[in-house]
KEVOZA-713264 format. One record per atom (N, C-alpha, C): atom name; x, z, y. Coordinates in steps of 0.02 Angstrom, whole numbers, always signed. Atoms other than C-alpha are relative to their C-alpha. Layout:
BEGIN
<site 'CA',<X,Z,Y>>;
...
end
This chain:
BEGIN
<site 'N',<-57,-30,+36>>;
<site 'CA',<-836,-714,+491>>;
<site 'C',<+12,+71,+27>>;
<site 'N',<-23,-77,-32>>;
<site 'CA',<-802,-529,+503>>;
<site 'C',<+56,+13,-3>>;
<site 'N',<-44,+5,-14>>;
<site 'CA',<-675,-464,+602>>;
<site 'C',<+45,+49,-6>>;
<site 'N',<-38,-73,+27>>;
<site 'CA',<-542,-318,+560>>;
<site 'C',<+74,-2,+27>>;
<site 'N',<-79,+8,-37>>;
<site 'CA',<-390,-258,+635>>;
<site 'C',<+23,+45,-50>>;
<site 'N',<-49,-29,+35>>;
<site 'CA',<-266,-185,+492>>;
<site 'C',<+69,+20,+40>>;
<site 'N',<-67,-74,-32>>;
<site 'CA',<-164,-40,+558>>;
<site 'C',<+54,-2,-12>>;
<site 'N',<-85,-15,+36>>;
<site 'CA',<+4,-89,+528>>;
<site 'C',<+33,-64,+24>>;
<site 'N',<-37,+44,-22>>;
<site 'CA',<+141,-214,+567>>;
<site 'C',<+56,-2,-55>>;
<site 'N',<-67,-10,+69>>;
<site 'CA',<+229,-198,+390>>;
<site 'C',<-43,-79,-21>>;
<site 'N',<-6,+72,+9>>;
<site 'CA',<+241,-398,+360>>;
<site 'C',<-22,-1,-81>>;
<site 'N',<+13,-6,+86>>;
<site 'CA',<+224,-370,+169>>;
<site 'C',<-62,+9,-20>>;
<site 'N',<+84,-27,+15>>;
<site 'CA',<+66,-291,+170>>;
<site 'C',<-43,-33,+13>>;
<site 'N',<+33,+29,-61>>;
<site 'CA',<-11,-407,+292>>;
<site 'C',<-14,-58,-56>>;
<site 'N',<+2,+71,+48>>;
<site 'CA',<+42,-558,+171>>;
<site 'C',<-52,+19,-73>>;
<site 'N',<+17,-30,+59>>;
<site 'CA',<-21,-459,+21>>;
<site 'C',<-96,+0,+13>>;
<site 'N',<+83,-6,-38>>;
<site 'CA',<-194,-428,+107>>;
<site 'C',<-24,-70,-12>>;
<site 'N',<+30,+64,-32>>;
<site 'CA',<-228,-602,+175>>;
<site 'C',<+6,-49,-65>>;
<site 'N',<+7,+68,+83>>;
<site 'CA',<-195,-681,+0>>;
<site 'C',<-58,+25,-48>>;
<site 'N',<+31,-31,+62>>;
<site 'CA',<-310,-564,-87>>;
<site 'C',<-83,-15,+42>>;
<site 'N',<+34,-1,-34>>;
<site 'CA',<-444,-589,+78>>;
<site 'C',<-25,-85,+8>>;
<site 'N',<-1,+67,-41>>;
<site 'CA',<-432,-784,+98>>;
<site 'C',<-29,-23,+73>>;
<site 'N',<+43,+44,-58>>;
<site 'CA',<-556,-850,+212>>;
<site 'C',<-62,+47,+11>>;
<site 'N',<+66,-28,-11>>;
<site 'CA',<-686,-741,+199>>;
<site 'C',<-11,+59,+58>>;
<site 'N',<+11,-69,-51>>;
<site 'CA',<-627,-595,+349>>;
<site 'C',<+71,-37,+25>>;
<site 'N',<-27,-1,-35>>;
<site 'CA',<-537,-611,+499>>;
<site 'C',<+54,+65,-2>>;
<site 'N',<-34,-65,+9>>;
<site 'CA',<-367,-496,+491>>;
<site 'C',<+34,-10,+65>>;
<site 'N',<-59,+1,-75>>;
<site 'CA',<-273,-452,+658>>;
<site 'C',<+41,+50,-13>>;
<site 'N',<-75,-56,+12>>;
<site 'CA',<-94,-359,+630>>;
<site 'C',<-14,+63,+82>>;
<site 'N',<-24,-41,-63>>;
<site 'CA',<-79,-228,+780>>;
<site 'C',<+42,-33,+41>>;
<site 'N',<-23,+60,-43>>;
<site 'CA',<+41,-352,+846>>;
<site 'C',<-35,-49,+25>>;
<site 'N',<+40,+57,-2>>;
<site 'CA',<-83,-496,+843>>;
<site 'C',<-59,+52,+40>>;
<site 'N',<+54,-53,-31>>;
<site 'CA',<-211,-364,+926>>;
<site 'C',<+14,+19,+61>>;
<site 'N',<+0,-30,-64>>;
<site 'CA',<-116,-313,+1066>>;
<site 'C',<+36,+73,-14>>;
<site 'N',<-4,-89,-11>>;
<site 'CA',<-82,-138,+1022>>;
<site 'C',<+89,+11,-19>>;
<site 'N',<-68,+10,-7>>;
<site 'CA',<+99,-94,+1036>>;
<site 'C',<-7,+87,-13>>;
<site 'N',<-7,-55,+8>>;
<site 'CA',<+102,+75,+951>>;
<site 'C',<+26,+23,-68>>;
<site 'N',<-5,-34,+73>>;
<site 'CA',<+183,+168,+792>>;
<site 'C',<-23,+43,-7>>;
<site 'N',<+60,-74,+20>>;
<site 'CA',<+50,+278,+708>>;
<site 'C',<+35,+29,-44>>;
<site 'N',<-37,-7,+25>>;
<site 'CA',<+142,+394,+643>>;
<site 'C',<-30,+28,-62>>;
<site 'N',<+29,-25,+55>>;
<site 'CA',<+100,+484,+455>>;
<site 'C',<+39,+48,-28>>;
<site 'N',<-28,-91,+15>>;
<site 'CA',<+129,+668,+485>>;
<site 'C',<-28,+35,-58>>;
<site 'N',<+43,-65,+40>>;
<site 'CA',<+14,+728,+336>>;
<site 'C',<+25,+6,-57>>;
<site 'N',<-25,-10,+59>>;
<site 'CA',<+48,+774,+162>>;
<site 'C',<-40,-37,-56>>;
<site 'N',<+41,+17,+63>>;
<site 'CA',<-93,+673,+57>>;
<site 'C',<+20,-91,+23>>;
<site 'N',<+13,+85,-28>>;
<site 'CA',<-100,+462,+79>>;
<site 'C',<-56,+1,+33>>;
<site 'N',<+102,+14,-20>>;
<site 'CA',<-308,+493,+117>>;
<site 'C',<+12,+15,+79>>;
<site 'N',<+21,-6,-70>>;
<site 'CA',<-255,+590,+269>>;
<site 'C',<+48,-57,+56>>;
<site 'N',<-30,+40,-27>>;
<site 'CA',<-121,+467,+327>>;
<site 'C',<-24,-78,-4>>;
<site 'N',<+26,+73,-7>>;
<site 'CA',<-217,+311,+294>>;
<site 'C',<-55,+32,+72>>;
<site 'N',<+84,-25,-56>>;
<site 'CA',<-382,+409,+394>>;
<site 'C',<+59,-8,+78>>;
<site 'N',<-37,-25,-56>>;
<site 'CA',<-240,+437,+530>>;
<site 'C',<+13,-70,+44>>;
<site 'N',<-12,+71,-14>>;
<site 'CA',<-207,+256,+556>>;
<site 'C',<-51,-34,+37>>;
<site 'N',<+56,+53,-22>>;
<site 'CA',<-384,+189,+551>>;
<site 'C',<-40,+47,+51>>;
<site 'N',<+31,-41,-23>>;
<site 'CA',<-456,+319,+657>>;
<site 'C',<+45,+4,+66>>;
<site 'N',<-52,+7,-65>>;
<site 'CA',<-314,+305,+798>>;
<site 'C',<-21,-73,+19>>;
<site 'N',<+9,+67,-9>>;
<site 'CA',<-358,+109,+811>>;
<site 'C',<-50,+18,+21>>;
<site 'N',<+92,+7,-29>>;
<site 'CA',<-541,+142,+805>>;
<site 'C',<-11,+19,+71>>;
<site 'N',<+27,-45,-45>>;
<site 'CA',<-526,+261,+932>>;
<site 'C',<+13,-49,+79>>;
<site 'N',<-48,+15,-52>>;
<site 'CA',<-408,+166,+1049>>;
<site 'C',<-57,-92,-2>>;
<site 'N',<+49,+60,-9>>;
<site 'CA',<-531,-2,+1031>>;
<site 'C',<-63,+0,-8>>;
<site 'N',<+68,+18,+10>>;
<site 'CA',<-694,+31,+965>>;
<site 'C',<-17,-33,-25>>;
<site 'N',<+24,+65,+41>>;
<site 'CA',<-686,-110,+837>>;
<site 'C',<+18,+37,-82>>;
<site 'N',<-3,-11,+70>>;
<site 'CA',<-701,-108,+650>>;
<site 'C',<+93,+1,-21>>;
<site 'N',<-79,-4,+6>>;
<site 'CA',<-523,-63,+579>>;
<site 'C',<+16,+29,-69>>;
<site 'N',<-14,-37,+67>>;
<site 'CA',<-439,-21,+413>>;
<site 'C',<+96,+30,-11>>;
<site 'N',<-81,+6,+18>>;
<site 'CA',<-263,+68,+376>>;
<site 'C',<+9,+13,-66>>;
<site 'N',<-1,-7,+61>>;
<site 'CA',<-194,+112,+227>>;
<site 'C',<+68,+30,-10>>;
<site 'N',<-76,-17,+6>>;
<site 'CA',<-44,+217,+141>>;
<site 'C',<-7,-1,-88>>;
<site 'N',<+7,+24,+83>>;
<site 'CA',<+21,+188,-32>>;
<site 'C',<+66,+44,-20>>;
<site 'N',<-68,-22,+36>>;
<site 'CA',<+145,+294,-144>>;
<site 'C',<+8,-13,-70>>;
<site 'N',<-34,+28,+62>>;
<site 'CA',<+245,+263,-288>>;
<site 'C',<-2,+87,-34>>;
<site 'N',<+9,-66,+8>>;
<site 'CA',<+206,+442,-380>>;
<site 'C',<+35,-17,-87>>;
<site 'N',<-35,-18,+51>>;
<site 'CA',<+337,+465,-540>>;
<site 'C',<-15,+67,-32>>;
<site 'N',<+32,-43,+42>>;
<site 'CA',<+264,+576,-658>>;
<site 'C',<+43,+70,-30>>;
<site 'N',<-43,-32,+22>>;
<site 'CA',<+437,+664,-729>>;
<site 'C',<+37,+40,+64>>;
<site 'N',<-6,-13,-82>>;
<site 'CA',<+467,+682,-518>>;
<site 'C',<-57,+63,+24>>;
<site 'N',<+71,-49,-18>>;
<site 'CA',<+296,+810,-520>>;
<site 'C',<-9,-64,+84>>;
<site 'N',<+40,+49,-50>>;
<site 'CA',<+225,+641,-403>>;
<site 'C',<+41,-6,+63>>;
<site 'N',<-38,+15,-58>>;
<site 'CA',<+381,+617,-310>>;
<site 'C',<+10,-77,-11>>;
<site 'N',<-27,-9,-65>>;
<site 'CA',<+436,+495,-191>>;
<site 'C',<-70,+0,+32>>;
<site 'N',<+63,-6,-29>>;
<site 'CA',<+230,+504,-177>>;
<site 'C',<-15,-31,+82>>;
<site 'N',<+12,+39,-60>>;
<site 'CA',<+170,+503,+20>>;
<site 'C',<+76,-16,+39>>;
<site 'N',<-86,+7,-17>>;
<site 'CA',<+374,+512,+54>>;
<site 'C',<+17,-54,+4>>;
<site 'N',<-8,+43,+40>>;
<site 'CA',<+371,+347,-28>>;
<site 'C',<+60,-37,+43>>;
<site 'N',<-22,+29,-54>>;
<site 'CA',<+445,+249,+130>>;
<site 'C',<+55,+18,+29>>;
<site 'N',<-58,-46,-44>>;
<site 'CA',<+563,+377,+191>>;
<site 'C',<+29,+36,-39>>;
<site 'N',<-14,-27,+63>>;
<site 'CA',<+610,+450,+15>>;
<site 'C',<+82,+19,+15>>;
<site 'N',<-56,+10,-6>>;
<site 'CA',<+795,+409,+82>>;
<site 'C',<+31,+39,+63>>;
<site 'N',<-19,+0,-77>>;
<site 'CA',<+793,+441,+253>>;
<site 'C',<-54,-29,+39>>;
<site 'N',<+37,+38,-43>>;
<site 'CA',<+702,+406,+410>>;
<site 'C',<-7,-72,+8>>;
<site 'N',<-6,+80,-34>>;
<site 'CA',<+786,+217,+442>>;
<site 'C',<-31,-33,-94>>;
<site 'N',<+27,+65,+54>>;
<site 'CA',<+670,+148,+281>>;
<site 'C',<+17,-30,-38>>;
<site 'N',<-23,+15,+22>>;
<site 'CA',<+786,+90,+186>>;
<site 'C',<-28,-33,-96>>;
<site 'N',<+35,-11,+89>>;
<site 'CA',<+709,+21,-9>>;
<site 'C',<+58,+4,-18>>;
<site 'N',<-57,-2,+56>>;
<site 'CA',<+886,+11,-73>>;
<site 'C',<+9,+62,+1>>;
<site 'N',<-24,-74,+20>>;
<site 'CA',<+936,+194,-39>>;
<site 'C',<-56,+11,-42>>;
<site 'N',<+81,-30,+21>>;
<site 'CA',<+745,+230,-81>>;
<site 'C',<+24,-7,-78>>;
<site 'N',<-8,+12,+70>>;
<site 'CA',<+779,+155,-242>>;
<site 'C',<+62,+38,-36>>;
<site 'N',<-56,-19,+35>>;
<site 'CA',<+943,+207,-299>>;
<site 'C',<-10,+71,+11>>;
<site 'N',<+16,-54,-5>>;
<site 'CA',<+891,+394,-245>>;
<site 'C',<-56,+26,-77>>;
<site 'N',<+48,-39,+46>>;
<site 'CA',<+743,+380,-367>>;
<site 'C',<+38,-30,-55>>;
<site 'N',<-56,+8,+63>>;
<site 'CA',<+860,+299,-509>>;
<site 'C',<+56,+45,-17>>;
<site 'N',<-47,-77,+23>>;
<site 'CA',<+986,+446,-496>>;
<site 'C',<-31,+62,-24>>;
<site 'N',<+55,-79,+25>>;
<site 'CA',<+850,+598,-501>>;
<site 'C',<-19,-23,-65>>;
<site 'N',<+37,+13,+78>>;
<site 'CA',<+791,+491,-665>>;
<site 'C',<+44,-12,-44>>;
<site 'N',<-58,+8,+22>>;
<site 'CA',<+966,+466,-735>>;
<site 'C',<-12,+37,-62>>;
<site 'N',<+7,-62,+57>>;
<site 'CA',<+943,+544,-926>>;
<site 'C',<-63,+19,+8>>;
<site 'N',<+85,-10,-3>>;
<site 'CA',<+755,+543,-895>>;
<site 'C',<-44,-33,-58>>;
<site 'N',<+24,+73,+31>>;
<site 'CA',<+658,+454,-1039>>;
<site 'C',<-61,+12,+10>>;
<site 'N',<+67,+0,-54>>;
<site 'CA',<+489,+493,-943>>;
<site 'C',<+26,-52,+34>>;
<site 'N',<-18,+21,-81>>;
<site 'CA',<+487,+362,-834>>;
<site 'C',<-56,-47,+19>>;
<site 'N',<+68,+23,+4>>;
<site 'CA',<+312,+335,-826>>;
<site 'C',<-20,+29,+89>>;
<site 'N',<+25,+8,-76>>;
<site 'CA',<+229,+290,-636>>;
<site 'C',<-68,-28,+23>>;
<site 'N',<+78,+24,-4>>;
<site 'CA',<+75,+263,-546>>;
<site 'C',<+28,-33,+63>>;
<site 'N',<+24,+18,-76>>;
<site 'CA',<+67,+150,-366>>;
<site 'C',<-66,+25,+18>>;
<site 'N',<+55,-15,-40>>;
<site 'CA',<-65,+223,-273>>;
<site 'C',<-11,-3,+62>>;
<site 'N',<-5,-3,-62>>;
<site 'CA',<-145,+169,-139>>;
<site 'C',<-71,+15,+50>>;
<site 'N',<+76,-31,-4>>;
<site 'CA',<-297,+235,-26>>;
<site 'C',<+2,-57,+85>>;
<site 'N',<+21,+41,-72>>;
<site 'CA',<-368,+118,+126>>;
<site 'C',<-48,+37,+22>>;
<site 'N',<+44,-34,-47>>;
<site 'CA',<-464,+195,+255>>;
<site 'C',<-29,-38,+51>>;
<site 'N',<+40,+49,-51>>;
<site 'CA',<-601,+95,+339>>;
<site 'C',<-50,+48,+41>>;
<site 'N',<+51,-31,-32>>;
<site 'CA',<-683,+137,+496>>;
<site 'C',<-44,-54,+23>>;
<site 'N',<+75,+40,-20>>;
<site 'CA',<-841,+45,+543>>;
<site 'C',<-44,+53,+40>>;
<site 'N',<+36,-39,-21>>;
<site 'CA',<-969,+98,+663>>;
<site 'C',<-3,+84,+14>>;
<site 'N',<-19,-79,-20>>;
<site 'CA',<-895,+267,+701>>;
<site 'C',<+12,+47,-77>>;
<site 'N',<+6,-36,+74>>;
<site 'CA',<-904,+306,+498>>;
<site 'C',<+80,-20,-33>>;
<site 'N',<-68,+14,+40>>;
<site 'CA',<-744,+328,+393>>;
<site 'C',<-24,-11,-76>>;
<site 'N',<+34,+4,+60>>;
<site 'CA',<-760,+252,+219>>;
<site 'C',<+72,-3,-49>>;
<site 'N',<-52,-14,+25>>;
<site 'CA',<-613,+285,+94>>;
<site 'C',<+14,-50,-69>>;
<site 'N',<-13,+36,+54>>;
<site 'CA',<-541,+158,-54>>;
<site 'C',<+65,+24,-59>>;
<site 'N',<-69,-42,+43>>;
<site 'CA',<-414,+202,-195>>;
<site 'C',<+3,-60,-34>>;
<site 'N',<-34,+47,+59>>;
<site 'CA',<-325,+83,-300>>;
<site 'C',<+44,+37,-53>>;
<site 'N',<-55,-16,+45>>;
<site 'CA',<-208,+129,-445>>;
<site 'C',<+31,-42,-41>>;
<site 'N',<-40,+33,+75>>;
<site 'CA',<-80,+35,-556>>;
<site 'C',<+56,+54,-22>>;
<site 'N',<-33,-48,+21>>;
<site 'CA',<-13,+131,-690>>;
<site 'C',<+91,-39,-32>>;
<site 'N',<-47,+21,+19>>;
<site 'CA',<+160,+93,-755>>;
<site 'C',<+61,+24,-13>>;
<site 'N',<-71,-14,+24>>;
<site 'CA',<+367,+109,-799>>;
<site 'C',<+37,-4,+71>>;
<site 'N',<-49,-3,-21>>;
<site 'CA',<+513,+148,-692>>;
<site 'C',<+53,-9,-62>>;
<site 'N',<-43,+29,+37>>;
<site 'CA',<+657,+17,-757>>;
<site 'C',<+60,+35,+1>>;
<site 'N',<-67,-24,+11>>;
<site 'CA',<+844,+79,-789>>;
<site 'C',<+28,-23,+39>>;
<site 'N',<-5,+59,-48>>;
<site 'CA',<+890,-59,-666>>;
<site 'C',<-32,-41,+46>>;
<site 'N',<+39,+32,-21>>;
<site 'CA',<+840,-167,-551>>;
<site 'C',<-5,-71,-5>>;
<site 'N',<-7,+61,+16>>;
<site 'CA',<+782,-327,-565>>;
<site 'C',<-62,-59,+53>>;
<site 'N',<+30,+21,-47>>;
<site 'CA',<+712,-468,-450>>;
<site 'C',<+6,+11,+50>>;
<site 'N',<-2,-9,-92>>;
<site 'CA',<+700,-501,-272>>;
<site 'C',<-40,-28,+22>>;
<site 'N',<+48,+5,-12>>;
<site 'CA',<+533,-531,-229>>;
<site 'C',<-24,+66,+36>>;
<site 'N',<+19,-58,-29>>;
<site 'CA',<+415,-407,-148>>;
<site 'C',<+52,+33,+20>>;
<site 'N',<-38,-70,-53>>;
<site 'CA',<+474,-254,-56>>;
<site 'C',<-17,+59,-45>>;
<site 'N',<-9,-79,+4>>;
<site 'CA',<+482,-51,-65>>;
<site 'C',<+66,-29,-103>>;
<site 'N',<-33,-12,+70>>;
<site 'CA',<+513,-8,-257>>;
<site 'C',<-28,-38,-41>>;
<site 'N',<+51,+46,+50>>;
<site 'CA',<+441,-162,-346>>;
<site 'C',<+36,-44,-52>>;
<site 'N',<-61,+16,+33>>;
<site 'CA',<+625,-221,-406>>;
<site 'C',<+7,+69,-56>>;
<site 'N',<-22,-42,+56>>;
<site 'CA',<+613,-65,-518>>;
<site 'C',<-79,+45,-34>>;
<site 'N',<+78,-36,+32>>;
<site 'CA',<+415,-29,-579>>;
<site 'C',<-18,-69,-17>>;
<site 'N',<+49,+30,+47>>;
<site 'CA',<+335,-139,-735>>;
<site 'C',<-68,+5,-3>>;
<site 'N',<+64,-13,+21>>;
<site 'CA',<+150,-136,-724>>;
<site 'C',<-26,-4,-65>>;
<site 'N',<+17,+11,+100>>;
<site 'CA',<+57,-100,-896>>;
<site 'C',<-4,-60,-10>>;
<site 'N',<+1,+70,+12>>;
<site 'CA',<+52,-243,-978>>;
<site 'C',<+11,-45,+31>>;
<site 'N',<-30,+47,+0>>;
<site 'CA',<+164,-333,-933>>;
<site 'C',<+77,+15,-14>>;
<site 'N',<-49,+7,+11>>;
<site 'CA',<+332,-386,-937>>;
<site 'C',<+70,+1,+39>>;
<site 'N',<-52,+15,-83>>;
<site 'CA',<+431,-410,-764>>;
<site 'C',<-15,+60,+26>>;
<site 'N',<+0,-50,-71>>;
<site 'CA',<+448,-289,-630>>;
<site 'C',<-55,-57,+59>>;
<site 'N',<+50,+23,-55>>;
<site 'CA',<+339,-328,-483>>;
<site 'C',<+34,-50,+45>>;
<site 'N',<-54,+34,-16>>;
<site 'CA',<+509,-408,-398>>;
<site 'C',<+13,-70,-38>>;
<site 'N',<-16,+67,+39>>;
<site 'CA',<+505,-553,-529>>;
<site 'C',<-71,+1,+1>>;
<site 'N',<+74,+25,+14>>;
<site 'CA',<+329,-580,-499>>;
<site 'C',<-18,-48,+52>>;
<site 'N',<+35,+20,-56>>;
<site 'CA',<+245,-719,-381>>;
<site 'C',<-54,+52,+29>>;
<site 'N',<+42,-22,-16>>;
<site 'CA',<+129,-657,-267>>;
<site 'C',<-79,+2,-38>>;
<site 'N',<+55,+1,+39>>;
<site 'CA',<-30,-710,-371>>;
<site 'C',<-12,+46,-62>>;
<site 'N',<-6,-38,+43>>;
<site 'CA',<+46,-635,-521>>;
<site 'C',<+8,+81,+25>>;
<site 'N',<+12,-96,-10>>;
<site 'CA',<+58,-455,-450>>;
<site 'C',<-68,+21,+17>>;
<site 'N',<+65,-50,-2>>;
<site 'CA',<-101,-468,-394>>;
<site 'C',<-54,+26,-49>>;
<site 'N',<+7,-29,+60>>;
<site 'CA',<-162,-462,-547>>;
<site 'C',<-8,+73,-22>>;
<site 'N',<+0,-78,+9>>;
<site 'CA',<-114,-294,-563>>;
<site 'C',<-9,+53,+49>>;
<site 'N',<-14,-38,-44>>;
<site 'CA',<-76,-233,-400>>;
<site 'C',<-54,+69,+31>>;
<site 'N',<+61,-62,-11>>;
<site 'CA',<-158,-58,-342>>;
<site 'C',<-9,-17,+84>>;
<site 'N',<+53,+33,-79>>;
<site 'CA',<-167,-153,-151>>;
<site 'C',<-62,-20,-21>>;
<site 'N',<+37,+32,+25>>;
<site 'CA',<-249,-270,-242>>;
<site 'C',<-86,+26,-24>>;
<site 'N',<+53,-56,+24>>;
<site 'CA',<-373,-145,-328>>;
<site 'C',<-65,+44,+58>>;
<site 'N',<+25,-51,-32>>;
<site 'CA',<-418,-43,-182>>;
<site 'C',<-45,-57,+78>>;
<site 'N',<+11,+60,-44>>;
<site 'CA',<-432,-217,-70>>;
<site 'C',<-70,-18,-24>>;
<site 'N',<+65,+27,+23>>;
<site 'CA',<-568,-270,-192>>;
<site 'C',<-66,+60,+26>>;
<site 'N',<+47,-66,-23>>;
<site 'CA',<-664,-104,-165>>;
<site 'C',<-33,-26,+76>>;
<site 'N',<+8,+13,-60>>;
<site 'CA',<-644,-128,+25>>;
<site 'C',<-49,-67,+16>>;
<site 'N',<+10,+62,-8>>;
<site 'CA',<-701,-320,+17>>;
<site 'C',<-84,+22,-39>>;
<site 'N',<+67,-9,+22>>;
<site 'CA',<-870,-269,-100>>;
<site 'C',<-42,+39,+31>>;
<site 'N',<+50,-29,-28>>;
<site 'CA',<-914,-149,+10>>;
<site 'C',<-21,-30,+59>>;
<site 'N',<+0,+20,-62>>;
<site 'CA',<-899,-242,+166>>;
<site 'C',<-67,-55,-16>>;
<site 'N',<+44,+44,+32>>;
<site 'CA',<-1000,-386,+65>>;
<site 'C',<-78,+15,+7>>;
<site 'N',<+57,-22,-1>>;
<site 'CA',<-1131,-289,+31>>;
<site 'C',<-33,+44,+55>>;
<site 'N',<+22,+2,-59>>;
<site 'CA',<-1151,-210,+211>>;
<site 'C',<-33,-50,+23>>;
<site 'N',<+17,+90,-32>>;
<site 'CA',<-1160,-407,+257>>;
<site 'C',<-66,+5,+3>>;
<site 'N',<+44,+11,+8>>;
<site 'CA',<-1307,-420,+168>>;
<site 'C',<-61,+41,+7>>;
<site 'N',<+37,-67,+4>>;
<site 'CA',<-1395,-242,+179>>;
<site 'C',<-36,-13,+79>>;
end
């Protein structure tokens, strides 16, 4: 079983991963690893703040490692709360300010067309290898659901019908741009296996 340490200690993500991963790869949180550090994500793109993640692990262990950063990019926003996504509010993380910040700037908006994007950054063998996911979609008038985290109580994926917040976990993955960029990651790793 191959083994991977995911750069992060955000509980959501972790769950999100390991459902989309089953059995087939070993995942260790940074907690579960030992490493007692917040990497922080000083840059301005997601590519260089995911690279920042998996490339601080690698460095600091020498083992295969993947991080990843994801933004919520609002189209009528010119791709705001983008790599902000997290801190859109403020430093202390908050999704409710987060949210109600990006529901006021859109107030009288009837754009309210959104992408999730998210880019994983795998290092292996000293090589950095880069993944992208995308789901395209709506910012709702409201929020709705209490499921998932960040802004998922207020973004519809195309086709469909719920917010991501009224979705089981199975059902978002479906759409999800983790989901998307996870598969990437998982076919390439596959086909290393066998190469």
């Amino acid at each position: 079983m191959q083994k991977l340490i995911f750069a992060t200690n955000n509980k959501h993500k972790v769950e999100e991963i390991r459902s989309v991963l089953g059995n087939r790869f070993q995942i260790k949180t940074l907690e579960e690893a030992g490493i007692k550090i917040d990497i922080p994500e000083p840059y301005l793109t997601l590519e260089e703040n995911a690279r920042e993640k998996s490339r601080t692990i690698y460095t600091l262990t020498g083992q295969d490692c993947f991080g990843e950063d994801t933004g919520l990019e609002v189209f009528a926003l010119n791709g705001e709360p983008g790599v902000k996504s997290a801190r859109y509010a403020g430093e202390e993380k908050s999704f409710q300010k987060n949210i109600d910040k990006l529901l006021s700037k859109l107030k009288g908006t009837t754009n309210r067309e959104a992408q999730f994007r998210t880019v994983i950054s795998l290092y292996r063998s000293g090589k950095e290898f880069q993944f992208e996911g995308i789901c395209k979609g709506k910012i709702t008038d409201q929020q709705s659901g209490d499921g998932g985290f960040g802004y998922d109580p207020v973004f519809v994926p195309d086709g469909a019908y719920e917010t991501f917040a009224n979705m089981s976990l199975e059902e978002k993955n479906q759409y999800s741009h983790r989901r998307k960029a996870m598969d990437q990651l998982i076919g390439f790793l596959l086909m290393q296996a066998v190469s």
